[in-house]
Backbone as CSV, one residue per row, in Angstrom:
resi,resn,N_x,N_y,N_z,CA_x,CA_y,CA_z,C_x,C_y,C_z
1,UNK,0.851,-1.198,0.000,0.000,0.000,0.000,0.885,1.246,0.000
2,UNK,0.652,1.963,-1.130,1.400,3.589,-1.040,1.297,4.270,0.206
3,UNK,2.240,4.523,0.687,2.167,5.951,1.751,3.119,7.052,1.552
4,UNK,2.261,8.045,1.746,2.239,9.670,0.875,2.221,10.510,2.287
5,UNK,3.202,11.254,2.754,3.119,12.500,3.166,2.876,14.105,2.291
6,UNK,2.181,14.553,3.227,1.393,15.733,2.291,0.779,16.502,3.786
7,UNK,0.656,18.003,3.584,0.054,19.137,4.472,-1.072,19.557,3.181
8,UNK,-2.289,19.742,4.416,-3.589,19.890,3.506,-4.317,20.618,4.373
9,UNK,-5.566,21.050,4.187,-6.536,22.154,4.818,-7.711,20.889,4.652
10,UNK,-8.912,21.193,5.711,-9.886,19.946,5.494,-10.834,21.038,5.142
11,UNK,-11.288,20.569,4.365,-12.505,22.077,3.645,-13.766,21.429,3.526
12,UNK,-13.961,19.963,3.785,-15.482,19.569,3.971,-15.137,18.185,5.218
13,UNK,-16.179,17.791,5.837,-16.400,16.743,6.807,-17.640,15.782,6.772
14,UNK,-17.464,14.910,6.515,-19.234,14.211,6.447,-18.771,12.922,7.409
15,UNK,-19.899,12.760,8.286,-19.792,11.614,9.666,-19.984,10.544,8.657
16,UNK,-19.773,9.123,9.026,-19.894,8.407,8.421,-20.490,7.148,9.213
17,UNK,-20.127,7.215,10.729,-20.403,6.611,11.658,-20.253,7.701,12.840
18,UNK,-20.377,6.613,13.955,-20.597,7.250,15.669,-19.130,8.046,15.921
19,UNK,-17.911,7.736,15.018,-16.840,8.230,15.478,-16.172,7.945,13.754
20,UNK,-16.611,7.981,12.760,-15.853,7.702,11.793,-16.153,9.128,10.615
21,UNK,-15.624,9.464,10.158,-15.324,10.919,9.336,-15.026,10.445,7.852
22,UNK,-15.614,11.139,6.537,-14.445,11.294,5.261,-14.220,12.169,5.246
23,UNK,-13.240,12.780,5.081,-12.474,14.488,4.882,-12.291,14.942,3.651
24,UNK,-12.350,16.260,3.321,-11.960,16.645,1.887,-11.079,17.539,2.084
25,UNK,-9.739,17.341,1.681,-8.460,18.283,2.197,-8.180,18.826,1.204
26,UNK,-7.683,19.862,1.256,-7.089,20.654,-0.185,-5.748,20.882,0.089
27,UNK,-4.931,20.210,-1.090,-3.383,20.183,-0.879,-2.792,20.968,-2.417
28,UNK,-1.658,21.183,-1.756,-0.611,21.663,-3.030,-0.038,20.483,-3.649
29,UNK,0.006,19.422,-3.352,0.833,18.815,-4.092,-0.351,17.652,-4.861
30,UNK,-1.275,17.045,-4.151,-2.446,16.310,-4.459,-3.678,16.971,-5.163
31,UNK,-3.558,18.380,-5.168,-5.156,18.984,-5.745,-6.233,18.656,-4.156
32,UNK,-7.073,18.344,-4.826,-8.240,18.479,-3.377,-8.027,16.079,-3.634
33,UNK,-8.092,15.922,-2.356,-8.388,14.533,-1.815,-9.117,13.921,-0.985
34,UNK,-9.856,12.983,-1.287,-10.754,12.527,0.159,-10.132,10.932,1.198
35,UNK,-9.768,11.571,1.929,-9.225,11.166,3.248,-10.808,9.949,4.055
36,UNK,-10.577,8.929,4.241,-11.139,7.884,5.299,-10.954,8.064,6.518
37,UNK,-11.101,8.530,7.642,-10.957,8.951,8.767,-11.342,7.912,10.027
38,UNK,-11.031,6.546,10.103,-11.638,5.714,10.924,-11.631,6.017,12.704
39,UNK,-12.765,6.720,13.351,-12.191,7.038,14.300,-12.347,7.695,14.784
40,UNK,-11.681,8.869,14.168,-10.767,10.211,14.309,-12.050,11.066,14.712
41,UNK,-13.570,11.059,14.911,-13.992,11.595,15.017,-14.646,11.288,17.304
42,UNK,-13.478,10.250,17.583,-13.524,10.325,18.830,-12.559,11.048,19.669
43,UNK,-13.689,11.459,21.017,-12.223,12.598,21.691,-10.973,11.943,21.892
44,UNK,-11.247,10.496,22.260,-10.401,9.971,22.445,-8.859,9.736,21.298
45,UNK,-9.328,9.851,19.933,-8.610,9.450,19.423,-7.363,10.589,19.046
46,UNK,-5.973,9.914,19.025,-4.823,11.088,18.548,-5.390,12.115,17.848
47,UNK,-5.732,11.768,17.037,-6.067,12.712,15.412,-6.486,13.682,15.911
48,UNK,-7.536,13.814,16.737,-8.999,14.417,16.587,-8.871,16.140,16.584
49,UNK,-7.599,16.617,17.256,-7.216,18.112,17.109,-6.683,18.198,15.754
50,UNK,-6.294,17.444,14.648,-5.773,17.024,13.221,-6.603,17.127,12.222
51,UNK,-7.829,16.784,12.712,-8.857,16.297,11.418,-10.121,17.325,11.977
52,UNK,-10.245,18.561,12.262,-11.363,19.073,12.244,-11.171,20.172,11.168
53,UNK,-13.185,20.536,10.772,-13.250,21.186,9.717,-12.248,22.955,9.864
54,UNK,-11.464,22.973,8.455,-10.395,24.131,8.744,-9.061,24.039,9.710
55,UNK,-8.844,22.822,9.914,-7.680,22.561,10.131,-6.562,22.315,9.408
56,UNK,-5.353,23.109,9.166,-4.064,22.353,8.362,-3.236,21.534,9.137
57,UNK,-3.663,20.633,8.648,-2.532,19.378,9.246,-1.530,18.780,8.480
58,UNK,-0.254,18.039,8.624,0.670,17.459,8.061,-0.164,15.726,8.286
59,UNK,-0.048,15.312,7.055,-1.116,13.832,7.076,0.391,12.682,6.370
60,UNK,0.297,11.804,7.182,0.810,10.574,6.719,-0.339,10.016,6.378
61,UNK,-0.845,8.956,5.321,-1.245,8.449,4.036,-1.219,7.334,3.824
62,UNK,-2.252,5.957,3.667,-2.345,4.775,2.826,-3.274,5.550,2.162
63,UNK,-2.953,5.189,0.447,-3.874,4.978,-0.445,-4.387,3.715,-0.919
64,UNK,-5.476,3.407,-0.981,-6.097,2.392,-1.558,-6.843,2.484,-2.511
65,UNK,-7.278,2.197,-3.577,-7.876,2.438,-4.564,-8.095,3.853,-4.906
66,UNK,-9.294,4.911,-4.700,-9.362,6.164,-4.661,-9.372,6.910,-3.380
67,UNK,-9.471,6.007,-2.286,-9.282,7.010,-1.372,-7.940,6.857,-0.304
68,UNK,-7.954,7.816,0.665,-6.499,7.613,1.502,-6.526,7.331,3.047
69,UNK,-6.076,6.853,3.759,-6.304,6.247,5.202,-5.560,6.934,5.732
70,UNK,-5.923,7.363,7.148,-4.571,7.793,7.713,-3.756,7.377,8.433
71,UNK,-2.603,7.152,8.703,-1.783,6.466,9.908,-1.461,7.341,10.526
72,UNK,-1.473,8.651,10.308,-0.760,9.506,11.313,-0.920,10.970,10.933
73,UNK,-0.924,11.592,11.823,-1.753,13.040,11.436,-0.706,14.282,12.794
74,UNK,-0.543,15.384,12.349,-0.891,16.455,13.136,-0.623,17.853,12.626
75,UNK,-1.549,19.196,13.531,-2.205,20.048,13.104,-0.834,21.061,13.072
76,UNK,-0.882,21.799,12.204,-0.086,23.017,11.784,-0.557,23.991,12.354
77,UNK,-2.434,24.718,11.962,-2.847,25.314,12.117,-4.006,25.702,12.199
78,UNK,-4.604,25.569,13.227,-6.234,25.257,13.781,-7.446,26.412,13.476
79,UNK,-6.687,27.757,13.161,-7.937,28.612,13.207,-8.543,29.253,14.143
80,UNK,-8.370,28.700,15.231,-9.001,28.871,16.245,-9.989,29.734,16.592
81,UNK,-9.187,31.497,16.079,-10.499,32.436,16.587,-11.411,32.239,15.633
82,UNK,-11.770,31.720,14.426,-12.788,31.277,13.296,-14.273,30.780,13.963
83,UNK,-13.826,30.201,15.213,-14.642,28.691,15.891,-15.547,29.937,16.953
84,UNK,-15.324,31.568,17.318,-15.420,31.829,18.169,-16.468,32.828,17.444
85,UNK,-16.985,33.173,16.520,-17.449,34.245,15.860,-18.629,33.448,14.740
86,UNK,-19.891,33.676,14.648,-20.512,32.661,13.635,-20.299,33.516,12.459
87,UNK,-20.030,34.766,12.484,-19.917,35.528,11.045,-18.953,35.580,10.356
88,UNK,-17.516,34.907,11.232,-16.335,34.565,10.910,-16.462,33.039,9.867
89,UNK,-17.129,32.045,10.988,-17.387,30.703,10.726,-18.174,30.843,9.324
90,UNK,-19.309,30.866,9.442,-20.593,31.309,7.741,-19.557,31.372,6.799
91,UNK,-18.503,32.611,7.161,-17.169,33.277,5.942,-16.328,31.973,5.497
92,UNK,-15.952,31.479,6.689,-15.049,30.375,6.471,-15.613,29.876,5.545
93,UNK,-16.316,28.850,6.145,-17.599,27.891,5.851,-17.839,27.829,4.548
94,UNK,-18.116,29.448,3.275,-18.180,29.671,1.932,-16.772,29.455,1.285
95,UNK,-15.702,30.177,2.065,-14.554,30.001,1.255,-14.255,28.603,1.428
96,UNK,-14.195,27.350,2.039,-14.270,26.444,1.577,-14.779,25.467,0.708
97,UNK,-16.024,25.892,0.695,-17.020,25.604,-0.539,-16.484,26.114,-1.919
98,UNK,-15.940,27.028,-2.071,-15.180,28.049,-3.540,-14.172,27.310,-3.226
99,UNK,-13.232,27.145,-2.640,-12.045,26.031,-2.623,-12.503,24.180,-3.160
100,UNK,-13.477,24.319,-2.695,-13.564,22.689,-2.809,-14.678,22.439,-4.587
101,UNK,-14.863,23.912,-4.479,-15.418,23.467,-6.179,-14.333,24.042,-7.303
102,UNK,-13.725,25.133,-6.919,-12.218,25.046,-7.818,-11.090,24.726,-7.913
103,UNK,-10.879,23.027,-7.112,-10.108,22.564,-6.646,-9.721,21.325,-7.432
104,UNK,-8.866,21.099,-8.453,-8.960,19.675,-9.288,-8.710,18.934,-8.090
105,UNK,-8.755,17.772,-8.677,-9.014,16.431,-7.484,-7.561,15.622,-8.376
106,UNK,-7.119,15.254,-7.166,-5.675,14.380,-7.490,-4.874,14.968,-8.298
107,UNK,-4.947,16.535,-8.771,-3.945,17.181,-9.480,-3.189,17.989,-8.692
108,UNK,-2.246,18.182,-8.739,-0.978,19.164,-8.424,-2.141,20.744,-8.242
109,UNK,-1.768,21.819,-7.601,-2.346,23.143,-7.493,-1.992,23.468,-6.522
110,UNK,-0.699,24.433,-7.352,0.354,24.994,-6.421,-0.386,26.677,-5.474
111,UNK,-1.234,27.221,-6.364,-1.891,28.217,-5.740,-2.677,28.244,-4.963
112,UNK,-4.007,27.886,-5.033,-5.689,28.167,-4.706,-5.274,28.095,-2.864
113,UNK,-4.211,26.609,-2.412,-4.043,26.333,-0.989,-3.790,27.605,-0.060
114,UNK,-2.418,28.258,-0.974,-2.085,29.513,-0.295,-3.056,30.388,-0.091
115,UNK,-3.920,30.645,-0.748,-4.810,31.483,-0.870,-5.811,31.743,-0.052
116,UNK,-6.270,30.061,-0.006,-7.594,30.062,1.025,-6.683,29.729,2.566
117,UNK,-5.864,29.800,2.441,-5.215,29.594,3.999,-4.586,31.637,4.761
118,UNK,-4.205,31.959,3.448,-4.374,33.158,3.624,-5.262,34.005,3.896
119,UNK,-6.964,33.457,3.639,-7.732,34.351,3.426,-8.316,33.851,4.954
120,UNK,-8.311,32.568,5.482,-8.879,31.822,6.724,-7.870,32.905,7.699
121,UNK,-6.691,32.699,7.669,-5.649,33.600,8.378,-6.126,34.839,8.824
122,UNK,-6.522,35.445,7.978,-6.989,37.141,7.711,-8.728,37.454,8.432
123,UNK,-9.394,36.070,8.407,-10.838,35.922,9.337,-10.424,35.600,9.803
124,UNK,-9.655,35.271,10.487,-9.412,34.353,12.126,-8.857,35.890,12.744
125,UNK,-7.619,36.548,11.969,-6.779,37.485,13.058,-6.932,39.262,12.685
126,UNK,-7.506,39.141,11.560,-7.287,40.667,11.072,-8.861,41.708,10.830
127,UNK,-8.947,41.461,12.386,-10.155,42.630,12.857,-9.678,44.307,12.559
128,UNK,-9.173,44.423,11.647,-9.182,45.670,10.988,-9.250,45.716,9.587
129,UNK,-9.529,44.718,9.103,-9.892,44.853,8.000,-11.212,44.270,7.609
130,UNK,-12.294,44.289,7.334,-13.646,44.386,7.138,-13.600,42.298,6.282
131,UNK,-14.544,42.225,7.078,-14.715,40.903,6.577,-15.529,41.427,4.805
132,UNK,-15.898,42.018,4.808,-16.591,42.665,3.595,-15.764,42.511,1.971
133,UNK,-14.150,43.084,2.422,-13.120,43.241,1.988,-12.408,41.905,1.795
134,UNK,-12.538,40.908,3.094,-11.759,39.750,3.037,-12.784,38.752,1.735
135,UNK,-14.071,38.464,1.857,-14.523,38.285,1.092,-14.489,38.394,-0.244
136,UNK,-14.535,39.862,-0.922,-14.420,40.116,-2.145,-13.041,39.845,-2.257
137,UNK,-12.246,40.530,-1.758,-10.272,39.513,-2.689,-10.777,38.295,-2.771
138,UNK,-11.074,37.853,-1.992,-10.647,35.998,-2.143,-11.909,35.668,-3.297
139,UNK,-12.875,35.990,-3.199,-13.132,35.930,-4.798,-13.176,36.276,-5.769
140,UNK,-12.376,37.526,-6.113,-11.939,37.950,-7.410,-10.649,37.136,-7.443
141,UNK,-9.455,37.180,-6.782,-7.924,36.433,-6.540,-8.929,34.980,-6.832
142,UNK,-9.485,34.202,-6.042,-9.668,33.030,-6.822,-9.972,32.776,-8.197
143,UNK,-10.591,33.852,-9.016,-11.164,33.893,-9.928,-9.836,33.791,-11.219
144,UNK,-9.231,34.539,-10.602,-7.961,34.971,-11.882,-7.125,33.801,-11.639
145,UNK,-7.035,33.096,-10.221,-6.406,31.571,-10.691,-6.705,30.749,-11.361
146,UNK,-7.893,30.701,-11.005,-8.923,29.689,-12.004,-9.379,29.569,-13.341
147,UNK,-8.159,30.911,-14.184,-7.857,31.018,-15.374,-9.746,32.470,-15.988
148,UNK,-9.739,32.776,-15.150,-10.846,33.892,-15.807,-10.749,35.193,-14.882
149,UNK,-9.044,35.512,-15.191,-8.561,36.978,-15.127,-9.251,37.541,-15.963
150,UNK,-10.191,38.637,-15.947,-10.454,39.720,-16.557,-9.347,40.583,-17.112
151,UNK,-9.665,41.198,-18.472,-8.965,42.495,-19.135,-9.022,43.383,-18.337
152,UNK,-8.260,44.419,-17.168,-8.783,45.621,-16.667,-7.808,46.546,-17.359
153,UNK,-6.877,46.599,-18.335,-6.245,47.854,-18.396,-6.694,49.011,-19.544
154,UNK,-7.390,48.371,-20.558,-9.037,49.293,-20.621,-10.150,49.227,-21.230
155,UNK,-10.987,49.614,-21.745,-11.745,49.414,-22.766,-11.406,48.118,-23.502
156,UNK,-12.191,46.925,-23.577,-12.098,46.342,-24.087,-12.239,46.237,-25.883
157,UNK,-13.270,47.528,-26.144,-13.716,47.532,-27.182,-12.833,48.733,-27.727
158,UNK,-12.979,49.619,-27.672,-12.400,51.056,-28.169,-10.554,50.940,-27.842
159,UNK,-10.597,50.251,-26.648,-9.020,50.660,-26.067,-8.452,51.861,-25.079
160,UNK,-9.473,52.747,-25.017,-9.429,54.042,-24.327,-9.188,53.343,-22.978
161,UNK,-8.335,54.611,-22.448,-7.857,54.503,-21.088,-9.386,54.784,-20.067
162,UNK,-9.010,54.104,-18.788,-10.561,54.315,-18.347,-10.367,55.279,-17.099
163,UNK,-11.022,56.290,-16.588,-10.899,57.486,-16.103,-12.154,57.616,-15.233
164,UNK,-13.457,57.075,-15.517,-14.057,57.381,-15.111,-14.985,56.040,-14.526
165,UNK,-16.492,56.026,-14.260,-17.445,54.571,-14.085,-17.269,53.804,-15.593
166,UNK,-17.120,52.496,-15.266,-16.931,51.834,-16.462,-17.946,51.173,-16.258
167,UNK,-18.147,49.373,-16.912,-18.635,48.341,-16.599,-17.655,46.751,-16.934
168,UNK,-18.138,46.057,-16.151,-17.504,44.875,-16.551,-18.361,44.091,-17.401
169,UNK,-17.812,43.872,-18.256,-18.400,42.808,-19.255,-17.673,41.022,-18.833
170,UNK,-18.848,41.016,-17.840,-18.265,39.751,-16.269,-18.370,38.262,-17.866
171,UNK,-19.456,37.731,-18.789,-18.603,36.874,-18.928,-18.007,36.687,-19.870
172,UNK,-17.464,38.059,-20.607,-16.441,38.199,-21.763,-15.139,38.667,-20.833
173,UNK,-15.012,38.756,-19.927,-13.795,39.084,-19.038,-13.178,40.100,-19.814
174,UNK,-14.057,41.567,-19.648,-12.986,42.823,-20.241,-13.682,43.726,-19.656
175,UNK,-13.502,45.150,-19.736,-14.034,46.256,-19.702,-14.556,46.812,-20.456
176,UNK,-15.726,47.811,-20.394,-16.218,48.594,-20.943,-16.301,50.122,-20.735
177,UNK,-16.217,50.950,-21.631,-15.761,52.234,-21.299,-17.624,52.741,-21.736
178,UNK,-17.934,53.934,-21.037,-19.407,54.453,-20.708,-20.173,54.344,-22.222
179,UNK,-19.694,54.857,-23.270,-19.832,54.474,-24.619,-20.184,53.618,-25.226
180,UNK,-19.125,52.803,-25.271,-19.019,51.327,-25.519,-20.110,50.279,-24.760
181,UNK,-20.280,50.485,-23.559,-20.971,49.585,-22.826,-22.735,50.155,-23.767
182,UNK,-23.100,51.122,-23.738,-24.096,51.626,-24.481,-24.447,51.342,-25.771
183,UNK,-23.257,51.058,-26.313,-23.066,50.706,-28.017,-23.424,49.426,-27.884
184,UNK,-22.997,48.339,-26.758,-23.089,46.883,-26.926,-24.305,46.916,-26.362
185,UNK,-24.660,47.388,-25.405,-25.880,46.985,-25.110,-27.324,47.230,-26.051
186,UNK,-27.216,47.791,-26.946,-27.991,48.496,-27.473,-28.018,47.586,-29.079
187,UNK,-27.208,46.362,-29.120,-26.781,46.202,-30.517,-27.787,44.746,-30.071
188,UNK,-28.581,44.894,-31.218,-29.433,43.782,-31.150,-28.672,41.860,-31.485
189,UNK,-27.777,42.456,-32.040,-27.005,41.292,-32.301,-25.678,40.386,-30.915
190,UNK,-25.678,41.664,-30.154,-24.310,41.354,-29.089,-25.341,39.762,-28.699
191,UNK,-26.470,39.390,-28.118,-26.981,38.027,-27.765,-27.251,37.114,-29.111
192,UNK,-26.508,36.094,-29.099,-26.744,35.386,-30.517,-27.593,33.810,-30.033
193,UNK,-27.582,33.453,-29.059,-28.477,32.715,-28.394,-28.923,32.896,-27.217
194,UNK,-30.294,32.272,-26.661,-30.946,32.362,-25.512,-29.916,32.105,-24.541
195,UNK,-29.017,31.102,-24.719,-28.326,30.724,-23.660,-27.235,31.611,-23.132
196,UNK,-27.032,33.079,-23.935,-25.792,34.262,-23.445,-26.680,35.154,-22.813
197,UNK,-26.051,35.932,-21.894,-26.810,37.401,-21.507,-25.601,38.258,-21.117
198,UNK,-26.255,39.210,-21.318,-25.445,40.990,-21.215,-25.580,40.922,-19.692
199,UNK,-24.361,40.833,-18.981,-23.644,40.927,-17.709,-23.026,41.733,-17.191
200,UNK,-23.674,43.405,-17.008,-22.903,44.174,-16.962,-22.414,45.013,-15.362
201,UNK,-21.950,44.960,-14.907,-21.778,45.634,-13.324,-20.687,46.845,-13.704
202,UNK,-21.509,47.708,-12.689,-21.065,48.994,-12.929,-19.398,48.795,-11.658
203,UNK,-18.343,49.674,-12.467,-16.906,49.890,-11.517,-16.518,50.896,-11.271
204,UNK,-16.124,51.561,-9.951,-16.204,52.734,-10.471,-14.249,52.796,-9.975
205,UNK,-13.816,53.949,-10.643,-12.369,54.119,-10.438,-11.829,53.261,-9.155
206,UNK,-11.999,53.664,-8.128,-11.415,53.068,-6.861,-11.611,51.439,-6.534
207,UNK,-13.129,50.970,-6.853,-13.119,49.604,-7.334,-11.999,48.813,-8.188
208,UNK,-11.728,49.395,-9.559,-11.015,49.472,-10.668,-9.475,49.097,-10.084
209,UNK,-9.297,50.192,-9.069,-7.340,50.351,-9.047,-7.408,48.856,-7.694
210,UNK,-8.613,48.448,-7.012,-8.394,47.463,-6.102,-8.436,46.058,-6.743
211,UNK,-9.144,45.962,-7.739,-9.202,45.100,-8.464,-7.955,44.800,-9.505
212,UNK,-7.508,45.623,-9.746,-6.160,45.687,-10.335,-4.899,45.254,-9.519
213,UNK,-5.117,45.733,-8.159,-4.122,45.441,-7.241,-4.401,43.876,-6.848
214,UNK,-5.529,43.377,-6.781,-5.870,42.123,-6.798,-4.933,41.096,-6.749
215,UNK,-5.478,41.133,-8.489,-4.904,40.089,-9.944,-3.281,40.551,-9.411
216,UNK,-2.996,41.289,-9.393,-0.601,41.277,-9.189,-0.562,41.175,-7.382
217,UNK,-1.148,41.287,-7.126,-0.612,41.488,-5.500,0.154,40.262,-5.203
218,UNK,1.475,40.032,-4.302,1.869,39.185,-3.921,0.755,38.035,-2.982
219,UNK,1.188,37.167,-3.122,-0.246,36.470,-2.739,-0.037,36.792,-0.539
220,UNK,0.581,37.126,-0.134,0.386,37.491,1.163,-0.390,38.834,1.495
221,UNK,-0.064,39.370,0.225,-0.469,40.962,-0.164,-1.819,41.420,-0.531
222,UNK,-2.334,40.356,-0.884,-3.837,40.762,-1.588,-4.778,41.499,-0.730
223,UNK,-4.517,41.093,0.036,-6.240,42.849,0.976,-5.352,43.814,1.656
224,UNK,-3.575,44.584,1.080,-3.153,45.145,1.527,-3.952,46.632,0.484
225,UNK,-5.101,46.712,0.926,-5.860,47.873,0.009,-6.980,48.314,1.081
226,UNK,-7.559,49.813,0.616,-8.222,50.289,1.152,-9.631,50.738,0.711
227,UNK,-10.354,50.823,0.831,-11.997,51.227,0.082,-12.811,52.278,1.072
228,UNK,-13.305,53.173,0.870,-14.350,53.732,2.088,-15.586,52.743,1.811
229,UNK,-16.608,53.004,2.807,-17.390,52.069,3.143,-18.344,52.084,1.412
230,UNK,-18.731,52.985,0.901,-19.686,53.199,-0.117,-19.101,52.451,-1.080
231,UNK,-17.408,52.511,-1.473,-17.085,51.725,-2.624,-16.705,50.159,-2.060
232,UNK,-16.474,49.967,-0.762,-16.313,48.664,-0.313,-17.479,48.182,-0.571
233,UNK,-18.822,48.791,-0.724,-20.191,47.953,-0.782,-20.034,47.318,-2.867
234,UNK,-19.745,48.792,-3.599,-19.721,48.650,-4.569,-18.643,46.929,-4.889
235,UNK,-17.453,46.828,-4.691,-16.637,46.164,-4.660,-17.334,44.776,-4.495
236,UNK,-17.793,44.881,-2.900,-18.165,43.605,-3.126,-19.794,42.757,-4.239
237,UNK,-20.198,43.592,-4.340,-20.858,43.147,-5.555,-20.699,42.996,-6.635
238,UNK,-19.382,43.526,-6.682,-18.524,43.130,-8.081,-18.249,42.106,-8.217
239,UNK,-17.348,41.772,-7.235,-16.486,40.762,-7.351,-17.643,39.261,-6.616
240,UNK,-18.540,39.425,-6.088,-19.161,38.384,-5.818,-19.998,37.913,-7.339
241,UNK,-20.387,38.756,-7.640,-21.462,38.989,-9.168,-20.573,37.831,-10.196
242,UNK,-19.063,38.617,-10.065,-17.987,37.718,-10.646,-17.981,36.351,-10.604
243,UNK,-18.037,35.915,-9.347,-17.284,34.642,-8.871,-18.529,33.638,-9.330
244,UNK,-19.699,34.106,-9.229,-21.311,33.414,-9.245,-21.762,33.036,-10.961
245,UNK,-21.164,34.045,-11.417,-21.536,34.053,-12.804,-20.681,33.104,-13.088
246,UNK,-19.468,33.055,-13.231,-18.598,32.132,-13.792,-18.691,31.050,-13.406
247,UNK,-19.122,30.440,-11.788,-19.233,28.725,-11.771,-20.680,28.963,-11.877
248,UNK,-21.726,29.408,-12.498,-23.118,29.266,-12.360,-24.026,28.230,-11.802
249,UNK,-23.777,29.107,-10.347,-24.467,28.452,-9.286,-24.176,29.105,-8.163
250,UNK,-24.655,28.937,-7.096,-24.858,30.095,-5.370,-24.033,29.117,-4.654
251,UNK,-24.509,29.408,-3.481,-23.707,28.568,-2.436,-25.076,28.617,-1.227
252,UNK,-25.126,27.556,-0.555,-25.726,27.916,0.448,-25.195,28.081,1.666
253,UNK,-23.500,27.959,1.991,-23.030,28.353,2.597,-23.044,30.407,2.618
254,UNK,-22.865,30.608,1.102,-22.947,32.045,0.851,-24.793,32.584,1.469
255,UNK,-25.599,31.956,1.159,-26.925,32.324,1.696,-26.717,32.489,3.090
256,UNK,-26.468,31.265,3.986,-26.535,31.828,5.504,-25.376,32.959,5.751
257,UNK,-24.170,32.916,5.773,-23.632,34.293,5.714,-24.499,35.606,5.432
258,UNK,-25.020,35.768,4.492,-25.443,36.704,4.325,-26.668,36.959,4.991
259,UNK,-27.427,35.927,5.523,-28.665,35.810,6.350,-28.134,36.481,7.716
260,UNK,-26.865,36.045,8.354,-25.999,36.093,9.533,-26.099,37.692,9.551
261,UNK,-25.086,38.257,8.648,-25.102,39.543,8.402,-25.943,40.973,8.498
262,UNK,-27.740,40.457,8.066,-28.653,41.062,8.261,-28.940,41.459,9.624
């Protein structure tokens, strides 16, 4: 039987028995994997600070057919203040769900891990920066890994530099300059079947230069940005509008969050 060392994040949990778990870990070197957990879901057992949901642990590994057993487990990094806040948790809770659906399975994916461990990092410790904010990076930055970087440097159509409110043309991934967005919308031909629609969200400059800082930011760097509250609202409907359109489909992790919030 293969045995594989590997550090992974557990981004889903389903009981299976009175004390038995399958895990869905998201690794850099494996892609996302599902882990057999015999056990591990008793206090008693070693693991059990190892294998809870949002934990990074270092995992020793039998594989057997498609899935992996564990012989030996322990935690890197628990999260902890996540467990203490439900508006923290809800947050978590979605960004694992966006991790575990843009996550190949048994492939290599050297990015997405850093990312969502960065962004768990930043809800667990960084009460100065607006969960509002932590949200929208991590789904625009997921978005541009996942190979549907948007055009922002300008006009997609004309080329003009953009200066003022634009729009995103969310699923042609470009910009539109005030003109242009008017010209396309207006052209009876831009929909050539039922199955396309005109996707347009308004950006306005300061949205624009955060979203820009996004897509290049060093990946430790990404919510090193600022918004006042009016364009932080704008922002995040951008970039959520983004993330929804492109895997077409919600989350119902994203529903209670936002239920939480109200």
């Amino acid at each position: 039987m293969e045995e594989i060392e590997v550090d992974g994040l557990i981004i889903r949990e389903v009981k299976t028995g009175e004390a038995d778990k399958m895990l869905t870990v998201l690794t850099s070197k494996l892609g996302r994997i599902t882990i057999s957990g015999k056990g591990v879901g008793s206090i008693r057992s070693k693991f059990a600070s190892s294998v809870q949901l949002f934990s990074y642990s270092t995992f020793m590994l039998r594989k057997k057919g498609n899935f992996y057993y564990i012989k030996d487990a322990y935690y890197i990094e628990s999260f902890m203040n996540i467990r203490y806040d439900i508006e923290k948790l809800s947050l978590a809770a979605y960004v694992c769900d966006v991790a575990n659906d843009l996550s190949p399975e048994d492939m290599a994916d050297e990015d997405l891990l850093p990312l969502v461990l960065n962004t768990l990092y930043a809800i667990a410790n960084f009460d100065s920066i607006p969960l509002t904010q932590i949200k929208g990076a991590f789904e625009f930055r997921a978005m541009t890994l996942a190979g549907f970087m948007p055009d922002l440097e300008g006009c997609g159509v004309c080329g003009c530099d953009i200066t003022e409110d634009s729009a995103l043309d969310v699923m042609n991934g470009r910009l539109l300059c005030k003109k242009c967005r008017g010209l396309i919308e207006n052209d009876p031909d831009y929909i050539r079947d039922e199955g396309s629609a005109k996707i347009m969200i308004r950006v306005s400059p300061a949205v624009l230069m955060a979203l820009r800082y996004i897509e290049s930011a060093h990946p430790k760097k990404f919510l090193s940005f600022t918004l006042d509250e009016q364009e932080l609202s704008l922002f995040s409907v951008v970039c959520e509008r983004y993330l929804l359109n492109h895997l077409e489909h919600s989350f119902s992790s994203l529903d209670y969050y936002k239920k939480i919030k109200l």
